[in-house]
C-alpha positions as CSV (number, residue, x, y, z in Angstrom):
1,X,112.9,-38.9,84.1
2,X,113.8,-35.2,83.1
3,X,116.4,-34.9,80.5
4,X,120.0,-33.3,81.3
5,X,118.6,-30.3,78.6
6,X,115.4,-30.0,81.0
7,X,117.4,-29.5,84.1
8,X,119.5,-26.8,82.6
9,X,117.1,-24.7,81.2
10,X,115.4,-24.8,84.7
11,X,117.9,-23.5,86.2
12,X,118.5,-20.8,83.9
13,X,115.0,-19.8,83.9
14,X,115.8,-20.0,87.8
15,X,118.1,-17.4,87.8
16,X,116.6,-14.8,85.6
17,X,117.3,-12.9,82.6
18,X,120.2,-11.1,82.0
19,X,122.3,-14.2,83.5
20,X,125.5,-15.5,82.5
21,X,126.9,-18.7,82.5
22,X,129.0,-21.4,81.3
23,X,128.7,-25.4,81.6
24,X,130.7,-25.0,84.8
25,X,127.6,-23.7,86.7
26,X,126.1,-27.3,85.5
27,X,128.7,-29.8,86.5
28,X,126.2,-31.3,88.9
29,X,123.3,-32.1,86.6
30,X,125.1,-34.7,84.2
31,X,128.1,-35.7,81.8
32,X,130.4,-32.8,80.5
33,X,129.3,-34.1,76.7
34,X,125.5,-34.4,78.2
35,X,126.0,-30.6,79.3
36,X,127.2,-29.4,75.9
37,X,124.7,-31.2,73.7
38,X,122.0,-29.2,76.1
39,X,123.6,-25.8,75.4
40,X,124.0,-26.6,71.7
41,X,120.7,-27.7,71.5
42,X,119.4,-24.8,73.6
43,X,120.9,-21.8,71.7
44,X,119.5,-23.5,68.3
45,X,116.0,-23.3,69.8
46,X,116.6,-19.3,70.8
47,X,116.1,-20.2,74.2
48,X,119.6,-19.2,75.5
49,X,122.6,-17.0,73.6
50,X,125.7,-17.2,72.6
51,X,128.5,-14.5,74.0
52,X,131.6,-16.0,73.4
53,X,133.0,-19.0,72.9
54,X,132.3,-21.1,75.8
55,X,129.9,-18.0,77.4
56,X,126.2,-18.0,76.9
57,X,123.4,-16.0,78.6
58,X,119.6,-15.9,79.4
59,X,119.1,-12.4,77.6
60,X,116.9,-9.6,78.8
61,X,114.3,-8.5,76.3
62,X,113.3,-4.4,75.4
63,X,109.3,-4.7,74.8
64,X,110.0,-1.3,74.0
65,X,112.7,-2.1,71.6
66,X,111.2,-5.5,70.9
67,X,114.4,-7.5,70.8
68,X,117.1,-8.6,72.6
69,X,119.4,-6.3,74.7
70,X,122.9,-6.7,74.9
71,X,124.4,-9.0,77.5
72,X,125.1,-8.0,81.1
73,X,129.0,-7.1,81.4
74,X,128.6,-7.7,84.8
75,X,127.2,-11.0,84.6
76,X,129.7,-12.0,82.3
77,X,132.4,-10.6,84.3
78,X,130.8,-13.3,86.9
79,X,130.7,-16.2,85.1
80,X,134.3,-16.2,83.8
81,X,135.1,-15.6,87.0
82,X,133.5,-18.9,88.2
83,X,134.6,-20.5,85.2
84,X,138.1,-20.4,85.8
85,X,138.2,-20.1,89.3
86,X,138.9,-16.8,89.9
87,X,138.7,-13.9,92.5
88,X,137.7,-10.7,90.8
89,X,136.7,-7.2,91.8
90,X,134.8,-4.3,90.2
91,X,136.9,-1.3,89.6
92,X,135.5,2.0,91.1
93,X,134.4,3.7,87.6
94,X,133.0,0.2,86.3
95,X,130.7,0.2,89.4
96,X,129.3,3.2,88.7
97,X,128.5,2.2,85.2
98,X,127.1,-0.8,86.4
99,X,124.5,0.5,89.0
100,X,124.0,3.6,86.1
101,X,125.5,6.3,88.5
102,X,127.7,7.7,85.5
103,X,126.0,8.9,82.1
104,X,129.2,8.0,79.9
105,X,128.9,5.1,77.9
106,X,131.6,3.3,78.9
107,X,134.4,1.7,76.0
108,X,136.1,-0.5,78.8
109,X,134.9,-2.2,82.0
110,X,137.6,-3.4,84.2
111,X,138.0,-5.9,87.4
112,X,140.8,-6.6,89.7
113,X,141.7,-10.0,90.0
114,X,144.3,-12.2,91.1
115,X,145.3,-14.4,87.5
116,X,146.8,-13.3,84.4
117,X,145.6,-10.1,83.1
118,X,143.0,-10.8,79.8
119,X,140.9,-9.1,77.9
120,X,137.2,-9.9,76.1
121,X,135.5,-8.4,73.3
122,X,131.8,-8.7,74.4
123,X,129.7,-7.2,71.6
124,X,130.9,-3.2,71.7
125,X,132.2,-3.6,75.1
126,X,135.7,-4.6,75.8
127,X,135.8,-6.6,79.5
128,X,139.2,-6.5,81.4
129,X,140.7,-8.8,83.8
130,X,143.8,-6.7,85.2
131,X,145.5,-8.4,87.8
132,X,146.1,-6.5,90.8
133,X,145.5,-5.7,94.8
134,X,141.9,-7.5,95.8
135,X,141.0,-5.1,98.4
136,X,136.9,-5.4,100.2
137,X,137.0,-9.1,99.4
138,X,135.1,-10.0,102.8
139,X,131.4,-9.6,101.2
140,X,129.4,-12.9,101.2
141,X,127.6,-11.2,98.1
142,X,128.4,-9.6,95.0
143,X,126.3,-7.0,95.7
144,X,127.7,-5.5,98.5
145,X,131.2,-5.1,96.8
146,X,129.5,-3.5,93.7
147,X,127.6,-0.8,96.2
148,X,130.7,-0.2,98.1
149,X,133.3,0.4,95.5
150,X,130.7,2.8,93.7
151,X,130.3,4.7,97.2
152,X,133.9,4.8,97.4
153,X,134.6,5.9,94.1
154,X,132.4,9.2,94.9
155,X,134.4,9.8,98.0
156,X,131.7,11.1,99.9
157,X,130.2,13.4,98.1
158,X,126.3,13.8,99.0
159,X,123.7,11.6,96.2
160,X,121.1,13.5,95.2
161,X,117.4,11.9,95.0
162,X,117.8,11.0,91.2
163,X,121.1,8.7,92.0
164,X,119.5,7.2,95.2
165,X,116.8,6.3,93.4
166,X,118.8,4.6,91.1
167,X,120.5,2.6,93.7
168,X,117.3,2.0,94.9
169,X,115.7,0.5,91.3
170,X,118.7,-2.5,90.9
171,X,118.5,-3.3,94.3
172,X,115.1,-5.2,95.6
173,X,114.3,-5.1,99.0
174,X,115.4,-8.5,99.7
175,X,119.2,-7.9,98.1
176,X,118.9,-4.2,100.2
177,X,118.8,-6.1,103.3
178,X,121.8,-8.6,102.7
179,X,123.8,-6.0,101.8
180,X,122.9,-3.9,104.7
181,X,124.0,-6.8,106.8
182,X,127.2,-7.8,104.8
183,X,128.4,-4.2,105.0
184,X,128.3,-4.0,109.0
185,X,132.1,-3.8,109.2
186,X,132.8,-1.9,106.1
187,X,134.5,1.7,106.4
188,X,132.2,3.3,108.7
189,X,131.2,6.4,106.5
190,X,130.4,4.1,103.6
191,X,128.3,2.3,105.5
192,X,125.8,5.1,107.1
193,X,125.9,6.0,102.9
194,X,124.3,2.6,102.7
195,X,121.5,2.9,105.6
196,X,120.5,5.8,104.3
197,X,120.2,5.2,100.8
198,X,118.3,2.4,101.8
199,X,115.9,4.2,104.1
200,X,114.9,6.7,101.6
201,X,113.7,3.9,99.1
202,X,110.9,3.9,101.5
203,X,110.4,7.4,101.4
């Protein structure tokens, strides 16, 4: 019979470094004090991390570097957001960061979302929740928002090869397909953006 510990850290490992997470995502694989001995347990073994209290990731590691990099704002951004139930989107500038269309190092990343306005220290990064207008809410994936919002943000100015290359390096070819089929309806110039960003990663 495979322990409640067992079945979490499969499904971490499932999802991939650089995730984010909190008991929540576990609900369904035992007791709520079953579920926190696991993640105790887990980051005492170095097999998961820490964030903040209640937050813990699957970290991605720098062979260059040869240690742990910090953990994915993004991600984190996600799993509060399933953690308390919320409905959160990217802000323009933050999407850019994200995807790594901007070279500033960013001090602040900030989502729209429709609770109480908070903030998060996250290592040297401070998250914000700022409650606000949810617009482009009809994506079935993350991904789709995150692309648009950064598109948006440019207001059609023309990418060059470097930046569509770097659209094309977070997105697989799997993800590059459900988002060109969740973005069908989006505004219509964003959308021939996306085909052709998409076409040229097969240049």
């Amino acid at each position: 019979m495979q322990t409640t510990e067992y079945k979490v850290i499969s499904r971490v490992y499932g999802n991939g470094r650089g995730w984010a997470f909190s008991k929540n995502d576990f609900v369904d694989l035992g007791s709520a004090a079953a579920i926190d001995q696991a993640l105790s347990r887990l980051v005492k073994k170095q097999r998961i991390r820490r964030v903040i209290r209640g937050l813990y990731d699957y970290p991605k590691y720098s062979k260059l570097l040869k240690k742990d990099l910090p953990a994915d704002i993004d991600q984190v951004a996600r799993a509060l957001a399933r953690k308390f139930g919320w409905d959160i989107q990217i802000s323009g500038n933050t999407a850019l960061n994200v995807l790594g269309l901007s070279t500033q190092v960013p001090g602040k990343y900030i989502y729209l979302c429709n609770a109480q306005s908070r903030e998060y220290q996250i290592g040297n990064q401070c998250l914000i929740f700022k409650k606000g207008s949810l617009k482009d809410m009809g994506f079935k994936h993350e991904e789709s928002a995150l692309l648009v919002q950064a598109l948006k943000t440019l207001d059609k100015r023309q990418l060059d090869k470097k930046e569509k290359e770097v659209i094309c390096s977070y997105f697989n070819e799997k993800t590059a397909k459900k988002i060109l089929k969740d973005t069908r309806f989006t505004t219509s110039w964003v959308y021939e953006e996306i085909k052709l960003i998409f076409m040229s990663c097969n240049d």
